[in-house]
C-alpha positions in Angstrom: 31.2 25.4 -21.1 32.2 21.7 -20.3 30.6 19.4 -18.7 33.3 18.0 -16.6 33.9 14.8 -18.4 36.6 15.6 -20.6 34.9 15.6 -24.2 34.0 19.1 -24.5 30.9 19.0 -25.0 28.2 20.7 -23.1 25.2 18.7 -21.5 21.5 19.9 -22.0 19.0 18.7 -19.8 16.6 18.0 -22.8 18.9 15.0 -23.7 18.1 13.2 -22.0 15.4 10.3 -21.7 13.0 10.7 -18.8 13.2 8.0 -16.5 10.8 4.9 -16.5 9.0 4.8 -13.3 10.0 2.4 -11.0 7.9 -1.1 -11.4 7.6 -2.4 -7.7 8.9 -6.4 -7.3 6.8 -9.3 -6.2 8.0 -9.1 -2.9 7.5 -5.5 -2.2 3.7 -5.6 -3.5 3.0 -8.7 -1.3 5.0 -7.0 2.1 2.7 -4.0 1.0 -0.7 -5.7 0.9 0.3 -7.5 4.0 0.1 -4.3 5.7 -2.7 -2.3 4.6 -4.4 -6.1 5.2 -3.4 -5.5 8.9 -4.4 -1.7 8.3 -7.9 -2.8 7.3 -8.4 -5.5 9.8 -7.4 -3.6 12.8 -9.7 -0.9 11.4 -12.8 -2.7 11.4 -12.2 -3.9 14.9 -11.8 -0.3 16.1 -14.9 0.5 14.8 -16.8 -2.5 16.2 -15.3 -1.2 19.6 -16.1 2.1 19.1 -20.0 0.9 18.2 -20.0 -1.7 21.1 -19.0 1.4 23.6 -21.6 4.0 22.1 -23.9 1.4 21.4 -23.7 -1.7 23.7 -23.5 -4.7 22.2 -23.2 -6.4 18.9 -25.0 -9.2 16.9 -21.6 -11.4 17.2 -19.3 -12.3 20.5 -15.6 -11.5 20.2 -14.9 -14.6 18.3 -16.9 -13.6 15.8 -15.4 -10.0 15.5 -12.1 -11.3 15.2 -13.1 -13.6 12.3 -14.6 -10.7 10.6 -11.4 -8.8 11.1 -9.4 -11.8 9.9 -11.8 -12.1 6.6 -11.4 -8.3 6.2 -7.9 -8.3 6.3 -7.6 -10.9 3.8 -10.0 -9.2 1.6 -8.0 -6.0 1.6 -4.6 -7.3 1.2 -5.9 -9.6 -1.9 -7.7 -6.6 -3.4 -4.7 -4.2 -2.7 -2.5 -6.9 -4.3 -4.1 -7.3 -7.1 -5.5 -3.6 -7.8 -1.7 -1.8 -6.3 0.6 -2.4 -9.4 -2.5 -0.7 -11.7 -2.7 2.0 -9.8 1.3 3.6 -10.4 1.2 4.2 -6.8 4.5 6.0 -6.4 6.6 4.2 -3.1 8.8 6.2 -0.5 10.8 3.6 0.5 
């Protein structure tokens, strides 16, 4: 049977190499911890809500949630960054 390029030959699908997974760039990894920083940031201050309306208050104003959720959200991006490339996370996009 011939494998449609001219040669003869027949192609097996053992022949071939498997393909190297795909190493994410620099630019990807950093739009990607951007994100899940957001991700973590805004999650934090949905939970603080959710506390502050079950509960009724907190230790900190607003100004202080937000700089919580600021400090979180750099802390997850960083960490995501740095931990995301280790982790062979395979990307949909």
């Amino acid at each position: 049977m011939a494998d449609g390029n001219g040669d003869g030959g027949s192609a097996h699908v053992g022949d071939r190499e498997p393909a190297s997974p795909e190493v994410p760039s620099a630019a990807s990894r950093a739009q990607s911890a951007a994100l899940w920083g957001l991700v973590g940031g805004f999650a934090f201050l949905v939970v603080a809500q959710g506390y502050r309306l079950v509960e009724g208050s907190l230790p900190v104003g607003y100004g202080g949630l937000f700089a919580l959720a600021g400090s979180i959200a750099v802390a997850s991006g960083g960490i995501t960054y740095a931990t995301e490339h280790r982790l062979h996370a395979k990307r949909r996009t």
